[in-house]
C-alpha positions as protocol buffer text, in pm:
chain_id: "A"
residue {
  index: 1
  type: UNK
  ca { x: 7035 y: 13123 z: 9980 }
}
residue {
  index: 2
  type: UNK
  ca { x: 7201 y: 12912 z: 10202 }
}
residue {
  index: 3
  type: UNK
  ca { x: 7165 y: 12527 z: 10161 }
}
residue {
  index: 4
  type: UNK
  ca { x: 7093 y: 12360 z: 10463 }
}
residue {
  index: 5
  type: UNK
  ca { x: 7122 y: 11958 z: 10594 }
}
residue {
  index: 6
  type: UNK
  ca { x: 6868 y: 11902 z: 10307 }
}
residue {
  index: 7
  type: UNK
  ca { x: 6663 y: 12207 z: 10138 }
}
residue {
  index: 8
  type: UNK
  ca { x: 6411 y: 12109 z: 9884 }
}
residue {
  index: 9
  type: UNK
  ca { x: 6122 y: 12318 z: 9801 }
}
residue {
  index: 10
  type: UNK
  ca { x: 5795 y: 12236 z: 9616 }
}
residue {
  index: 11
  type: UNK
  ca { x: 5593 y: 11964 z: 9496 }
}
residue {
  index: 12
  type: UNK
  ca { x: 5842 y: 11943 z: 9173 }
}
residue {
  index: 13
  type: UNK
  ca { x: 6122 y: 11746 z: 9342 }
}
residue {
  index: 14
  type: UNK
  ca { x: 5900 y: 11453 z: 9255 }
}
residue {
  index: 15
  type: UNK
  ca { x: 5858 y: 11567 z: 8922 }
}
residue {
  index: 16
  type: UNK
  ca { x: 6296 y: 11601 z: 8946 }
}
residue {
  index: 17
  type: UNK
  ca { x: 6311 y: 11266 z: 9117 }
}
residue {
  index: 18
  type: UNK
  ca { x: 6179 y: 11097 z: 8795 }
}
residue {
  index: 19
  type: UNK
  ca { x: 6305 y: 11328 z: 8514 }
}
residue {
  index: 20
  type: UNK
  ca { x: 6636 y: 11114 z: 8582 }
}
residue {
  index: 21
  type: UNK
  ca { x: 6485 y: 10820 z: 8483 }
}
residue {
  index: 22
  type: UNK
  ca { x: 6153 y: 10661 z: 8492 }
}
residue {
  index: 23
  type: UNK
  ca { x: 6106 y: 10373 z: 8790 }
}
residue {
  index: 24
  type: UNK
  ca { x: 6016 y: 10052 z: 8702 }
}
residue {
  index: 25
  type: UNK
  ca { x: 5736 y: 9880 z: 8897 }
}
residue {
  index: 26
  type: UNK
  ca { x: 5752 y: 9613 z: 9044 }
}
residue {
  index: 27
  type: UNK
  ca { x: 5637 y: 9258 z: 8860 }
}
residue {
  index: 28
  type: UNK
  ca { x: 5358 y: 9072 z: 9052 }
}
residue {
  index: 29
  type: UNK
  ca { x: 5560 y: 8794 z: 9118 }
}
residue {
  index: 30
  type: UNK
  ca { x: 5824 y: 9045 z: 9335 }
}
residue {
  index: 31
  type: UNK
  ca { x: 5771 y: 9021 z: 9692 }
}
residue {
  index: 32
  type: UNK
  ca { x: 5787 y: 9372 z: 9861 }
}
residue {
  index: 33
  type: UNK
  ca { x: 6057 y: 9511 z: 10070 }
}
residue {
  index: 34
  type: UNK
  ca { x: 5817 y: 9508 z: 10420 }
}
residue {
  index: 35
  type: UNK
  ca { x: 5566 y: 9295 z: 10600 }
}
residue {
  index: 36
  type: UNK
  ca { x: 5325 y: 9482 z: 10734 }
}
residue {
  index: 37
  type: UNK
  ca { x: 4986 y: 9311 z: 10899 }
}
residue {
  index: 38
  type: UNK
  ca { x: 4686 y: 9533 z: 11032 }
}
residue {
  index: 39
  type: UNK
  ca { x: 4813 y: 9842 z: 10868 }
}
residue {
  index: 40
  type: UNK
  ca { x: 5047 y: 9916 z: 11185 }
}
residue {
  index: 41
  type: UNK
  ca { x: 5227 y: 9561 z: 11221 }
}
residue {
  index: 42
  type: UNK
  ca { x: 5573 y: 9562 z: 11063 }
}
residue {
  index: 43
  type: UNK
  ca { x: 5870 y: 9330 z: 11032 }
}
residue {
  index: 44
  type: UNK
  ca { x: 6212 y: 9415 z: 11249 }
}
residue {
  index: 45
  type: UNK
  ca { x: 6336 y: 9571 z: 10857 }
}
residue {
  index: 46
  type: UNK
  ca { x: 6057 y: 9819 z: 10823 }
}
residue {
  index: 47
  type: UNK
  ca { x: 6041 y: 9913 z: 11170 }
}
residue {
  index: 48
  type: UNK
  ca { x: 6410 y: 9991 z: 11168 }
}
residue {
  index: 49
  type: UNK
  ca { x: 6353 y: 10175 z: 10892 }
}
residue {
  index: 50
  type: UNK
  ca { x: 6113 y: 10401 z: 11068 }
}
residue {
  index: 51
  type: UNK
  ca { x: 6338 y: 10439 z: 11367 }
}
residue {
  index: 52
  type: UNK
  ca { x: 6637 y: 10567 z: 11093 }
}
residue {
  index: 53
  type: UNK
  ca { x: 6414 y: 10746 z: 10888 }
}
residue {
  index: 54
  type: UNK
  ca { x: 6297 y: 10955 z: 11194 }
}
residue {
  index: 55
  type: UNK
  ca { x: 6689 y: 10984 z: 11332 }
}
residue {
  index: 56
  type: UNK
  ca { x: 6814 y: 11121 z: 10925 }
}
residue {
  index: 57
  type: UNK
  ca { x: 6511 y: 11240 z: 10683 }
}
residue {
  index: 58
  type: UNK
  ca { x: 6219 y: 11343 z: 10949 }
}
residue {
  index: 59
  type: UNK
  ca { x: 6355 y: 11678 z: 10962 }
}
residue {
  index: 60
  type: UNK
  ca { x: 6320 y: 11751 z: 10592 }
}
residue {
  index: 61
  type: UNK
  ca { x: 6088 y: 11508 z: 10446 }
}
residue {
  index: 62
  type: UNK
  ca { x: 5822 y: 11563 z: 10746 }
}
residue {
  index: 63
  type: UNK
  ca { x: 5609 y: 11323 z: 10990 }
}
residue {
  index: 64
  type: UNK
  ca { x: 5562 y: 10953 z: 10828 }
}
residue {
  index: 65
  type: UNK
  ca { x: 5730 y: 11075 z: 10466 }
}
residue {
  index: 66
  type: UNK
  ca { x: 5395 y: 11326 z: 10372 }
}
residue {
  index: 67
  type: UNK
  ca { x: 5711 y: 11593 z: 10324 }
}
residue {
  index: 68
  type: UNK
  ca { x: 5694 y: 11945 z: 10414 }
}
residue {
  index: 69
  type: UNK
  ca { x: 5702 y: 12285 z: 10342 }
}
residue {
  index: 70
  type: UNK
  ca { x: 6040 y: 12214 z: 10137 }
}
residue {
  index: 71
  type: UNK
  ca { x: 6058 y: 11866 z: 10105 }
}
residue {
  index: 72
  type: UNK
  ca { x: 5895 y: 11634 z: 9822 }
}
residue {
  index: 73
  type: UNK
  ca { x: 5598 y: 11373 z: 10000 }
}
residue {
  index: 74
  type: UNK
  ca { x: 5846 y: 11058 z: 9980 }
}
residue {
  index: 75
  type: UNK
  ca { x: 5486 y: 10834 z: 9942 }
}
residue {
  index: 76
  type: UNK
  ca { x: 5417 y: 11020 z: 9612 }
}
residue {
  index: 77
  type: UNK
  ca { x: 5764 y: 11011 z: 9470 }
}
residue {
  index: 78
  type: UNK
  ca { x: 5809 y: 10651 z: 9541 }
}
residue {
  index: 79
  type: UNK
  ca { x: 5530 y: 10543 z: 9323 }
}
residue {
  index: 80
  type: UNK
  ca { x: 5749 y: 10720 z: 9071 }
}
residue {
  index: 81
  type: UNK
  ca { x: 6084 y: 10612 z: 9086 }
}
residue {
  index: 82
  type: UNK
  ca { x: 6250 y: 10277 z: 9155 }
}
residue {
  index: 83
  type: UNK
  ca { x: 6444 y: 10115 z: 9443 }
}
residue {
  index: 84
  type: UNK
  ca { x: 6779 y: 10167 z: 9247 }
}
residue {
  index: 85
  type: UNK
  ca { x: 6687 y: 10544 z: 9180 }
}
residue {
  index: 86
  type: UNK
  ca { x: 6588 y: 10614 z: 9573 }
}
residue {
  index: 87
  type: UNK
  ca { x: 6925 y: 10483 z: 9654 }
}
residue {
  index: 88
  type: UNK
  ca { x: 7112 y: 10649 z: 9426 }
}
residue {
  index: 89
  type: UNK
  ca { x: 6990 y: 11014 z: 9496 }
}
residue {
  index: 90
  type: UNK
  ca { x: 6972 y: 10927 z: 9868 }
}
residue {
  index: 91
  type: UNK
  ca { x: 7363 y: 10846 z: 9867 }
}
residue {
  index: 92
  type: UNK
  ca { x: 7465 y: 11107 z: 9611 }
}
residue {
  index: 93
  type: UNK
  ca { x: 7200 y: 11404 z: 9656 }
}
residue {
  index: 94
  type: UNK
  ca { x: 7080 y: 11585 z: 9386 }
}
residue {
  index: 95
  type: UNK
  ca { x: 7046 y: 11915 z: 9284 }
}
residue {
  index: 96
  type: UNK
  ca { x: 6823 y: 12115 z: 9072 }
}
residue {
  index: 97
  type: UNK
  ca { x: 6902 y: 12521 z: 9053 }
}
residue {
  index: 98
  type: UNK
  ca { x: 6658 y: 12735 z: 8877 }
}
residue {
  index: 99
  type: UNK
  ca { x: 6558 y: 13106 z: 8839 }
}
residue {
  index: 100
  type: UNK
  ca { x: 6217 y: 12996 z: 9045 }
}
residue {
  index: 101
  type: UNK
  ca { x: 6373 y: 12729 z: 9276 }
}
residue {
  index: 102
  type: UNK
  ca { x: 6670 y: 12560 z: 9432 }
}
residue {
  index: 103
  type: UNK
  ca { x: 6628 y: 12198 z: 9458 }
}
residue {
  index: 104
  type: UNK
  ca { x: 6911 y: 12019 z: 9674 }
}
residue {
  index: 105
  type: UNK
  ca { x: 6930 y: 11683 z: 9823 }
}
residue {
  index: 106
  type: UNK
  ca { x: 7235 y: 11654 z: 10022 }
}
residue {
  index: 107
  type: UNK
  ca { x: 7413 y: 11323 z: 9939 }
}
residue {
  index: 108
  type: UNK
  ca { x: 7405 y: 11111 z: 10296 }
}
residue {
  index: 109
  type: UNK
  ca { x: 7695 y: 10815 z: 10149 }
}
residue {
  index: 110
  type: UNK
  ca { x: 7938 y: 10925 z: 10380 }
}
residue {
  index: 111
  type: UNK
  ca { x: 7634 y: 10923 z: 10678 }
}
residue {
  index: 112
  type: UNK
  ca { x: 7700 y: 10561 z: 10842 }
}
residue {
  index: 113
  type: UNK
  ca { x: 7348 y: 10567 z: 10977 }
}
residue {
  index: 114
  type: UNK
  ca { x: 7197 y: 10628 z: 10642 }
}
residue {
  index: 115
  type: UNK
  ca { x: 7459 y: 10368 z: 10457 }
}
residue {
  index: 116
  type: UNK
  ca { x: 7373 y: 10082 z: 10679 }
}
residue {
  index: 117
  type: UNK
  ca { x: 7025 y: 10151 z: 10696 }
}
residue {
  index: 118
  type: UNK
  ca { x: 6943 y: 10191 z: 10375 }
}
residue {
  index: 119
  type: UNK
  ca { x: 6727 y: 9880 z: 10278 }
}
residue {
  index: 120
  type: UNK
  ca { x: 6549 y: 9978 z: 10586 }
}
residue {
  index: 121
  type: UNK
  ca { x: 6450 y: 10329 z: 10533 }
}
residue {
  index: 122
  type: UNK
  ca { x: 6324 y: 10232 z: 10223 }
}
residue {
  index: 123
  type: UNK
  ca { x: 6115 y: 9927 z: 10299 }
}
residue {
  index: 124
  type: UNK
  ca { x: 5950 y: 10186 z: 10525 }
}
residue {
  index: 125
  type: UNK
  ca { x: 5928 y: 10429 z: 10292 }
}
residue {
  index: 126
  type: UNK
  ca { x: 5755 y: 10217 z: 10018 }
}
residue {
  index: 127
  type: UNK
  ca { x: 5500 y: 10055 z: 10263 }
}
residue {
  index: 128
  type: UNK
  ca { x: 5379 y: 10366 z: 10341 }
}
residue {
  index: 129
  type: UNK
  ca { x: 5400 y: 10465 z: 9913 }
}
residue {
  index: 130
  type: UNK
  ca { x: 5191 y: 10137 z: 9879 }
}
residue {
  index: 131
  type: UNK
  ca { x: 4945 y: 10196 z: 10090 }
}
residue {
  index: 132
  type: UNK
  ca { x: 4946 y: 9944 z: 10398 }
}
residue {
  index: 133
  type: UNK
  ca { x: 5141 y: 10065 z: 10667 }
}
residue {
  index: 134
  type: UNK
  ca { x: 4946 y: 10404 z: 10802 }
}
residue {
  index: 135
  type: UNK
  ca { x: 5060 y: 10696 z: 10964 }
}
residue {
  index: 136
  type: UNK
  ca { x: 5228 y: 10710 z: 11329 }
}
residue {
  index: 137
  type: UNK
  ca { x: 5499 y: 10425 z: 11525 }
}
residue {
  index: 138
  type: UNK
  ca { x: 5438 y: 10071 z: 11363 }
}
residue {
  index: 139
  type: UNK
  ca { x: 5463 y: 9803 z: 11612 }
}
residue {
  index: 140
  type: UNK
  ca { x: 5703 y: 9554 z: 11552 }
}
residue {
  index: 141
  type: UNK
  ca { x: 5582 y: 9225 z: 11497 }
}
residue {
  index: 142
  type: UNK
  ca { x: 5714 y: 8936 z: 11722 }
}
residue {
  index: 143
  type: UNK
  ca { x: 5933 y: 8691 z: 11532 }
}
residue {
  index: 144
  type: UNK
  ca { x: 6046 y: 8896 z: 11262 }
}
């Protein structure tokens, strides 16, 4: 089977995603990574995020992070795994090879789009995990 700019099958991933170490939630007094007001309001950070995340994981991971037909549902496995864990399998991939699956996750820490971007993509990503920022383009909030 040929591996392509990011092949991942099934609902497992999350289930691989967290196998390599469970994600620590975050304390009360931690402020999140995103302002979002109105459910569709976001800070210059999280809306940059959305721009990058459509530009590098859209094709894979599927319209506002719900994933696809083989991509994980980034919403789900961020409620599983921490900030240090996302980064760390978004800049050096990971791969899972079974006789029922292949699981790959290309690493992206050579992509300078992805690099730079990083805190960005996943303040996104975790607003949406959390709950308050909903499907479809966030507007950007003035000021921010």
């Amino acid at each position: 089977m040929k591996l392509g700019i990011c092949l991942l099958r099934g609902v497992a991933f999350a289930s691989l995603l967290a196998a390599g170490g469970i994600g620590v939630a975050r304390a009360a007094d931690d402020k999140p990574p995103y302002v979002v007001k109105n459910g569709n309001e976001v800070d210059m950070t999280t809306y940059k995020g959305f721009l990058y995340y459509g530009d590098e994981c859209l094709r894979c991971h599927g319209p506002d992070g719900m994933g696809s037909s083989y991509a994980p549902n980034l919403t789900e496995a961020l409620k599983t795994i921490d900030k240090t864990k996302f980064e760390t399998i978004v800049m050096s991939g990971i791969k899972q090879v079974s006789n029922s699956s292949d699981l790959v996750m290309p690493a992206f820490g050579t992509n300078p789009d992805v690099v730079d971007n990083l805190e960005s993509i996943y303040a996104y990503l975790k607003a949406r995990s959390d709950g308050v920022l909903n499907r479809g383009h966030p507007h950007h909030l003035p000021g921010t």
